[in-house]
N, C-alpha and C positions, 0 to 999 in steps of 0.2 A: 504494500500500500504506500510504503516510500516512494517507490518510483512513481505511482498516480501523482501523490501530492507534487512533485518537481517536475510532473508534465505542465499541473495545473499551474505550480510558481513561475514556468518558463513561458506558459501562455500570457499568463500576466503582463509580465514583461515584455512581450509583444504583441502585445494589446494593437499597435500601429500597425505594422504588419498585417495582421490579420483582416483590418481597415481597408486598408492597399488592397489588398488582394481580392476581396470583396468587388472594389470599385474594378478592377484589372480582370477577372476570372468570372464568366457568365454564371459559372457549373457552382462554383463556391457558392453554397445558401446557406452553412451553419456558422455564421458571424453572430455573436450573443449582440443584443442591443446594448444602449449606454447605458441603461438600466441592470442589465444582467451583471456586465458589467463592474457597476460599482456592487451588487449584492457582493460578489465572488471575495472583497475586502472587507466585509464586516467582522469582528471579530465574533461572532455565533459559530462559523465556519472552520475557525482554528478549534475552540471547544468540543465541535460535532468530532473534528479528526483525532482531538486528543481522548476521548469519551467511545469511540470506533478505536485507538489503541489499547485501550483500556480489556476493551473486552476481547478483542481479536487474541490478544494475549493470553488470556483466561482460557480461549475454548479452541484456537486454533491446533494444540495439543494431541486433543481429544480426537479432531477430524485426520490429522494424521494417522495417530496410533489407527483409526479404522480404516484406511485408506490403506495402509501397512499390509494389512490383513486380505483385501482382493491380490489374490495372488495373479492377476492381468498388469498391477501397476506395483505394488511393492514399494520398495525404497525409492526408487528409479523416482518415481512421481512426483514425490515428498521433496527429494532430491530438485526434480524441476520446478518444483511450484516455489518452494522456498527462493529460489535465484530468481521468480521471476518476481516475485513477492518484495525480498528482500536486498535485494541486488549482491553490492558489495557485502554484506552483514552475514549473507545466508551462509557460512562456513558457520558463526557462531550459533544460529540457530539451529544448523542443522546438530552439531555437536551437543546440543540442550536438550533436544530432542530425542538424538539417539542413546542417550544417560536415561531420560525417562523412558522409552523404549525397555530399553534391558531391565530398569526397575521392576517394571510391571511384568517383563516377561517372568522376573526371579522370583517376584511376591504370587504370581501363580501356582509358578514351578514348587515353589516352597508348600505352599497349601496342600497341593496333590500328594508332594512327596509322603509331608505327613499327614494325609488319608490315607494312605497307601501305606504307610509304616502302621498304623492305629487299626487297618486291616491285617496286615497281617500280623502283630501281634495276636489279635484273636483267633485267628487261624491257629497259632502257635499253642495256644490255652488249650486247645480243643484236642488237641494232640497229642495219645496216650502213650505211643513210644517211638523213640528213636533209637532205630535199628542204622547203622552207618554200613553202608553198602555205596557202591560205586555210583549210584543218581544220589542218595542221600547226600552225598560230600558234595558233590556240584550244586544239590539246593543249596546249601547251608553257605557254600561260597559264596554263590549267588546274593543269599539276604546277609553276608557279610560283607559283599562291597558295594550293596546298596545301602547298609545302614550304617557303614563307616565314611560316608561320602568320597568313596574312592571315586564316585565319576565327575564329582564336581573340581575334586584336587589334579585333576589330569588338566592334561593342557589341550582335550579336546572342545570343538567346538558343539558352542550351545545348539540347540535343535532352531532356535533364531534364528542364530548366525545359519544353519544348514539354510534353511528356508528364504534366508533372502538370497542367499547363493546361488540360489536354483535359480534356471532362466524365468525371464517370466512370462505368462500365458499370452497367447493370443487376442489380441482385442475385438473379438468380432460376437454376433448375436447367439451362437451356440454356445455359451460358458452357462452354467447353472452352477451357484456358488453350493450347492444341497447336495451335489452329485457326487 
């Protein structure tokens, strides 16, 4: 929206111009009157833009993170909108964003994990012997490197990172997000 507003700053300032061209160019008809004009310098206008950053801030987040999630547009999107949004900035926003991103992707992650831990625990209760045979040792592995967080101390990548990795979908009317 930065860049909106320094189209509208530079129109301003060539308020003549646009005059000229008017008089010059048959085809030109969207010249604002003197009246429009002087609205575009009230200060109401600077208040609407700062009251519109206000919020754009608050919620433009949130339409990311879902945007994220159509696997047709992914990061790439976010990635353009942002530069087109924010021009030169969009590196910092983009970086604010992708920290929130992963927060949210961990504080999920975390939740599942333990339901998934709180499950099998009670699995475990219910369970009147263990017999250690050749599948036994590989369960018991199993819920010993999920519950020692061996997969988050690796240096592999998150199912995120895998996911934005992947290419992304085709843009056309066949995609069913349900499918």
């Amino acid at each position: 929206m930065d860049s909106d507003f320094g189209v509208l700053h530079s129109a301003l300032e060539s308020r003549e111009i646009f005059c000229q061209l008017e008089k010059i160019d048959s085809n030109f008809k969207l010249n604002p009157s003197v009246e429009e004009w002087e609205m575009s310098n009230y200060p109401i206008v600077t208040l609407m833009k700062r009251k519109f950053d206000y919020y754009w801030s608050l919620c433009n987040l949130a339409f990311a993170v879902a945007t994220i999630l159509d696997p047709r547009l992914k990061f790439k999107f976010v990635e353009f909108s942002y530069t087109e949004i924010y021009g030169h900035d969009s590196k910092m926003h983009l970086n604010r964003f992708h920290k929130v991103l992963t927060d949210v992707y961990y504080e999920y992650a975390n939740e599942a994990r333990n339901l998934s831990k709180s499950t099998s625990d009670l699995d475990d209760s219910n369970s009147s012997t263990t017999e250690i045979d050749n599948d036994c040792i590989l369960e018991s592995f199993s819920k010993f490197a999920s519950a020692s967080n061996f997969n988050e101390m690796a240096s592999w990548k998150s199912e995120l990172d895998c996911y934005l990795d992947e290419p992304l979908l085709p843009l056309d009317g066949a995609f069913d997000i349900l499918y």
